[in-house]
N, C-alpha and C positions, 0 to 999 in steps of 0.2 A: 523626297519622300522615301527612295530609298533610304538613304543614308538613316534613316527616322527609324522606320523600321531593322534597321539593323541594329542600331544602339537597344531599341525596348528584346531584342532576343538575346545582347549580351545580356543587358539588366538581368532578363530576365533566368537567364543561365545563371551569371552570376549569383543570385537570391537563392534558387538552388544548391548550388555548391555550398554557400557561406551555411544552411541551415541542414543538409545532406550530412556538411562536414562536423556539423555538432553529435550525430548520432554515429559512429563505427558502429559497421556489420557484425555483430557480437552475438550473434545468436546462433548460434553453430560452432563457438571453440569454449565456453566454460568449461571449467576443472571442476571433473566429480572426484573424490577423494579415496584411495584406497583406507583400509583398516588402519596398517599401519602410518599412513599418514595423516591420519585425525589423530590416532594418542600424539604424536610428533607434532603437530599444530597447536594441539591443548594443553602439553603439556611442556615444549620448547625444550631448550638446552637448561632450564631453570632446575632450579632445585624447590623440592614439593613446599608450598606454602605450610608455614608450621603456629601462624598465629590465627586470631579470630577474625579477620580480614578477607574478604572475598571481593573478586572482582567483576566486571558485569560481561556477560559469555558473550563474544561476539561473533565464535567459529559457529556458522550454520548448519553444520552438521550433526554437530553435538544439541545445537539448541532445539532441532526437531527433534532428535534422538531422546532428550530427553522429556520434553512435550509429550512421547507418545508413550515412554513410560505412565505417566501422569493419566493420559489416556486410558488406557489398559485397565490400571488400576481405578478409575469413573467408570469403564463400563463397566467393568464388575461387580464394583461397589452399588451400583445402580441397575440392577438387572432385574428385569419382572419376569421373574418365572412362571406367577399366576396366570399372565395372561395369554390366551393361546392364541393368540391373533398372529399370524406367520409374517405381516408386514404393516407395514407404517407409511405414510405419507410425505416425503422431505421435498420441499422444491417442485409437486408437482410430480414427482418419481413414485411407485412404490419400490419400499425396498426393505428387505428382512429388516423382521424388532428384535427386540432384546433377548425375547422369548425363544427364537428360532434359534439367537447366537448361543443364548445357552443351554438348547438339546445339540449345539453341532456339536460344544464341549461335554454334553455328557452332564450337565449340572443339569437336577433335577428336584431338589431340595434348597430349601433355606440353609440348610444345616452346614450344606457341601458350598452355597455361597459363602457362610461366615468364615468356615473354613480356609475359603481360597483367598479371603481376605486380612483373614488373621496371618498368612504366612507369607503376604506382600510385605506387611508392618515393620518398621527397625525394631530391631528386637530392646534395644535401650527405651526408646520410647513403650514399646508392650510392656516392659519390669517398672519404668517410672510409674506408669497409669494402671499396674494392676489387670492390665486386661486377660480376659479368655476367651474363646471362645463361643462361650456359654452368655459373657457377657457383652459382645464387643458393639453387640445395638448400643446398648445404653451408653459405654465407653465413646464413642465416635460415632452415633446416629446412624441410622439409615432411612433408604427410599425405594422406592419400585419405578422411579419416574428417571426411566430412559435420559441419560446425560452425556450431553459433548462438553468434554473441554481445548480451551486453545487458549494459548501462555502469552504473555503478552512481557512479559520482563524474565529475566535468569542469570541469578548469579551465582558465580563458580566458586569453592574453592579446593585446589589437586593436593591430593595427598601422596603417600609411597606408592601403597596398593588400592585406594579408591580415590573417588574424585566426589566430593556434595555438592548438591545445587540447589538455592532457595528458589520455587519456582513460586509468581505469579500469574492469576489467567481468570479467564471469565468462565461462564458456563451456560449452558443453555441447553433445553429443552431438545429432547434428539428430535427430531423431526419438527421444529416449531423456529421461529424467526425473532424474538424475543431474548436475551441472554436474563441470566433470574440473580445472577449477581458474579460476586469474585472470589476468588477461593485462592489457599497459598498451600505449599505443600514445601518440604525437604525429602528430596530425591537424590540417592546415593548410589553409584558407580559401582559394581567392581568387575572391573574390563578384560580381567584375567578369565574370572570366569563367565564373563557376559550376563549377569544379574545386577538386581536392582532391589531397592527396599526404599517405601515409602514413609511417611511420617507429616499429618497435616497439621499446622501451624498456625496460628491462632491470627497472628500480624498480618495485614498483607501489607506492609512498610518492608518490603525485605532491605531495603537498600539499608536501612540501621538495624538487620538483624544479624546478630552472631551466629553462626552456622559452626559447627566443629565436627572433625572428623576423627574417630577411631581408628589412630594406624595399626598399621596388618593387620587390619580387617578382611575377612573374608564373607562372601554374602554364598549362602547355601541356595542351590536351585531346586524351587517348589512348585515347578516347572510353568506358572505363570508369571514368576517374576523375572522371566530372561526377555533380553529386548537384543536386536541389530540394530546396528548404524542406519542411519536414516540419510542416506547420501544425496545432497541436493548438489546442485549449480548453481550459479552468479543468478540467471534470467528465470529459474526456479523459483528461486527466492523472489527476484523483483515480482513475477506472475502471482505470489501471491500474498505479496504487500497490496497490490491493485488489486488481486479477488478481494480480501479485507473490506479496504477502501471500498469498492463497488458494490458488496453484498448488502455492508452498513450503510451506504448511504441509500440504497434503495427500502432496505426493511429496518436501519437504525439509524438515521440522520444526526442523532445525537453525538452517537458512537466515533460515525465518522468524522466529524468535525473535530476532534480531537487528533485523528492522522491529518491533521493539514497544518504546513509547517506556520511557527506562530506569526510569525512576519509577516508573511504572504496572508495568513489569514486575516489579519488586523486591517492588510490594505486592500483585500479581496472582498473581503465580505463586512467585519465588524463586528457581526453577530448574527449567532446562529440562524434568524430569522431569513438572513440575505442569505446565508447559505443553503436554507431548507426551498428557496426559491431558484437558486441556481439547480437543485437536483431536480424537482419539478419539469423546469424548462429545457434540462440536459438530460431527461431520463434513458432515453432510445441511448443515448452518443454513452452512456454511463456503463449500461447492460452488454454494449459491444467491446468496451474497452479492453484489451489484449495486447500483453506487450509483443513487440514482433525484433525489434533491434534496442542497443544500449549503448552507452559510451559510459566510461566510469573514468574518474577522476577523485585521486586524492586528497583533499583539503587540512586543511588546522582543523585537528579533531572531529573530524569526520567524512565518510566518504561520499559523494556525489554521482548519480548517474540522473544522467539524461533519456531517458526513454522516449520511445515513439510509436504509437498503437497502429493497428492494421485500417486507422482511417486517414491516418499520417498528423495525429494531432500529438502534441508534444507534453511530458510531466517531467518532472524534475522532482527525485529521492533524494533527501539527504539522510545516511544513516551512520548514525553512532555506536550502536552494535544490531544484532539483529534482532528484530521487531519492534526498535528505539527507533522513531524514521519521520520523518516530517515530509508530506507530501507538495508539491507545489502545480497548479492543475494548468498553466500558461504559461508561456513566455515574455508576455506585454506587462503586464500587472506590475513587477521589480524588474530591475536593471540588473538582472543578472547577468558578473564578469563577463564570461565567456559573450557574452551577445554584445556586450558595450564595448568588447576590443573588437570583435567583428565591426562592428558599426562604427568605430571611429577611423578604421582602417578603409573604410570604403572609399567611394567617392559621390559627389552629392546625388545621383541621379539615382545612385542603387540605395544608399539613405533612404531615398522618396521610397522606391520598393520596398524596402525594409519595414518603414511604416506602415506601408498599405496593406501589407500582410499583416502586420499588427491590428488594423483596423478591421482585417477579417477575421482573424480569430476571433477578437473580443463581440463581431456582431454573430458569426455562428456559434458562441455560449451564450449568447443572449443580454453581451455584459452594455447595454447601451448608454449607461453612465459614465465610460470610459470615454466611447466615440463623442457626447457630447461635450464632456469638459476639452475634448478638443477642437471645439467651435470657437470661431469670436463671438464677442457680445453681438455684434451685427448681424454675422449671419445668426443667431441664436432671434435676436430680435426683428427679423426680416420671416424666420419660417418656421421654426419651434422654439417659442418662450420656454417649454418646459421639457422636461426629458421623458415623460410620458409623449407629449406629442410627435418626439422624433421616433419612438419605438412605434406607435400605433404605425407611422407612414412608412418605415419599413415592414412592419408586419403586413399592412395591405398593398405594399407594391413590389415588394423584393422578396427573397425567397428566403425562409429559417434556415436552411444550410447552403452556403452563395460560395460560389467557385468564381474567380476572377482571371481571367485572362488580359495580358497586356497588348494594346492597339499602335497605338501612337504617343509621344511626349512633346509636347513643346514648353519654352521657358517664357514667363510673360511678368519681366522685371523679377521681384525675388521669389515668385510660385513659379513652383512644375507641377505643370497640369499633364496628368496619363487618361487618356483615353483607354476606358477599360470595358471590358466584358463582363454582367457577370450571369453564371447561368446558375441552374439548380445543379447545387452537390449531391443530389441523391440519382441525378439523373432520370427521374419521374416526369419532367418537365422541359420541352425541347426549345418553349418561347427563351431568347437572349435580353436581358436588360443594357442598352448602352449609358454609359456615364462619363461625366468628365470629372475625375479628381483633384481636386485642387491641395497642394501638398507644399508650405512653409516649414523651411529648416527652422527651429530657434536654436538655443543654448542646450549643450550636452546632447541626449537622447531626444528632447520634447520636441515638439512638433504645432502648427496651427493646420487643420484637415476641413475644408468645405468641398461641396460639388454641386452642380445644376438640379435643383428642384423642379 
């Protein structure tokens, strides 16, 4: 019995390590970027792009930087002076409207908003379209309805003295949960003297739009159109790829099914139906989500991080540039490298633990179509014909979030059966469930998983 016990604390150490070692402590060293080393990032040892070619921005720094240019110019363009109401509703907060933002600047007129928006504008776009001042409603529309935007693609192209960038991005309502559509803009650099100048764009296809840039160009400051660097980090960034992710999927499920990488979603869910059921069933674990550690790795055209949230559950980013990203919400679901040379490297007992942590995961997301396809017919046909039936019987006897602890293992011909624990993961709940695991190696990663009913 000794001896017994000692093998399930290696196991069980080992299990540890193997899924520890997938996330490095990476939340305490990212690089925030001086000045000078964003124009040096952005603009390399190259010589300035001189054709109608642009490529898609992947330096994070610049891609918020220039977002909130875009910004700047939505809340202005959108600003209700009319209404004297000192605050707004977002999230449950109140928090100053548009009205209050524009007595801190002193705008107090329509006259003095067209104004501050006629002198954001490129000035080649005002001479093509004729605008004034007088006319720039009718030229480019206006609203009073308070507006956020947030960019969802940008690309670059560097010039001598500026830099263009076709931006794409959604919009929404300031203080509402709903986005009302998508908007594109051409947003222009000049880094010399830290201004900007806008120009909205009809396409939102930018990836086949020509962008062209005016060299030595100079952009005059009319003192709203200057912007700072927007210096992020690595775990920055990832925090709010998952804020994204999490907001959408709680108030736009639509939205967010779209960050979920296509693979994994095709084997995860199918369609969006199974997905709107996964956030339902996952709401609490969805609202908590917060990256806390990362590992990043390099790939063929695109970069990889592994994250791990402050409840210890695991996602997987892959990004192509930034806010090009495909989310992946498990570890079980694909045979992801990194896991399948862990696992072949093991040996067969930490294998068994391998899987049964897989079978935990997929039962605290509520995935019980996973855990069933790994039944045999027998046992399927001995105690749950259907996978409704195997869900209902752990919903009445085991607990929505189940922590496992390891007991004992014995081998009994080619199953290893673990004697397991499992208690409530929320810790609400001090009753323990005892179980016997029954865990067949087959071919590759698969596995056949029964236990005592």
């Amino acid at each position: 019995m000794k001896k017994i016990k000692k093998t399930i604390i290696i196991i069980t150490v080992l299990i540890i390590i193997i899924l520890i070692g997938l996330v490095l402590l990476r939340d305490k060293n990212s690089k925030v970027f001086t000045d000078e080393e964003i124009k040096e990032i952005e603009t390399g040892n190259q010589e300035p792009i001189n054709d109608v070619n642009s490529e898609e921005l992947k330096n994070a720094t610049m891609f918020y930087t220039v977002e909130n240019c875009v910004q700047t110019y939505v809340t202005l363009y959108s600003l209700d002076i009319n209404n004297e109401n000192p605050f707004i509703t977002e999230y449950g907060q109140q928090i100053n409207s548009s009205y209050t933002y524009a007595l801190s600047k002193g705008i107090t007129t329509n006259e003095q908003k067209n104004e501050i928006i006629y002198n954001m504008l490129d000035t080649n776009y005002i001479n093509q379209n004729d605008i004034t001042v007088q006319n720039i409603n009718d030229k480019i529309g206006s609203t009073n309805i308070p507006l956020i935007f947030s960019a969802t693609k940008i690309r670059v192209m560097v010039g001598k003295t500026v830099s263009a960038y076709s931006v794409v991005g959604r919009i929404k309502r300031f203080g509402a949960n709903e986005y009302l559509g998508e908007v594109a803009y051409k947003v222009t650099l000049d880094e010399l003297n830290m201004t900007f100048t806008i120009e909205p764009l009809e396409d939102l296809n930018i990836d086949n739009l020509d962008i062209t840039i005016e060299e030595e160009k100079s952009i005059e400051n009319h003192e709203y159109n200057v912007f700072q660097y927007s210096r992020v980090d690595e775990l920055t960034v990832l925090q709010n790829y998952v804020s994204l992710y999490k907001n959408n999927a709680v108030n736009n499920p639509e939205i967010a099914y779209e960050y979920i990488d296509s693979q994994y979603k095709n084997a995860r869910f199918g369609n969006i139906d199974k997905f709107k059921e996964y956030v339902d069933y996952n709401m609490e674990r969805i609202q908590r989500i917060s990256v806390s550690k990362y590992s990043k790795e390099q790939k063929d055209g695109y970069t990889q991080y592994v994250c791990i949230d402050t409840d210890g559950n695991y996602y997987i980013i892959k990004e192509t540039a930034t806010m090009q990203f495909g989310l992946i919400l498990d570890t079980y679901t694909l045979d992801l490298p990194e896991f399948t040379e862990k696992y072949e490297n093991a040996d067969d007992m930490t294998k068994v633990g391998m899987n049964i942590e897989k079978i935990k995961e997929a039962l605290n997301s509520g995935d019980y179509e996973y855990v069933y396809n790994k039944f045999t017919d027998g046992f399927k046909n001995n105690y749950f014909k259907t996978v409704d039936d195997f869900k209902n019987y752990v919903q009445q006897n085991w607990y929505k979030t189940i922590k496992i602890t390891y007991n004992s293992v014995s081998t009994e011909g080619s199953a290893h059966v673990f004697e397991v624990y499992l208690s409530d993961g929320t810790g609400e709940n001090s009753n323990v469930i005892t179980k016997n695991f029954n865990v067949r190696l087959q071919e590759g990663t698969d596995f056949i998983f029964s236990f005592n009913v």
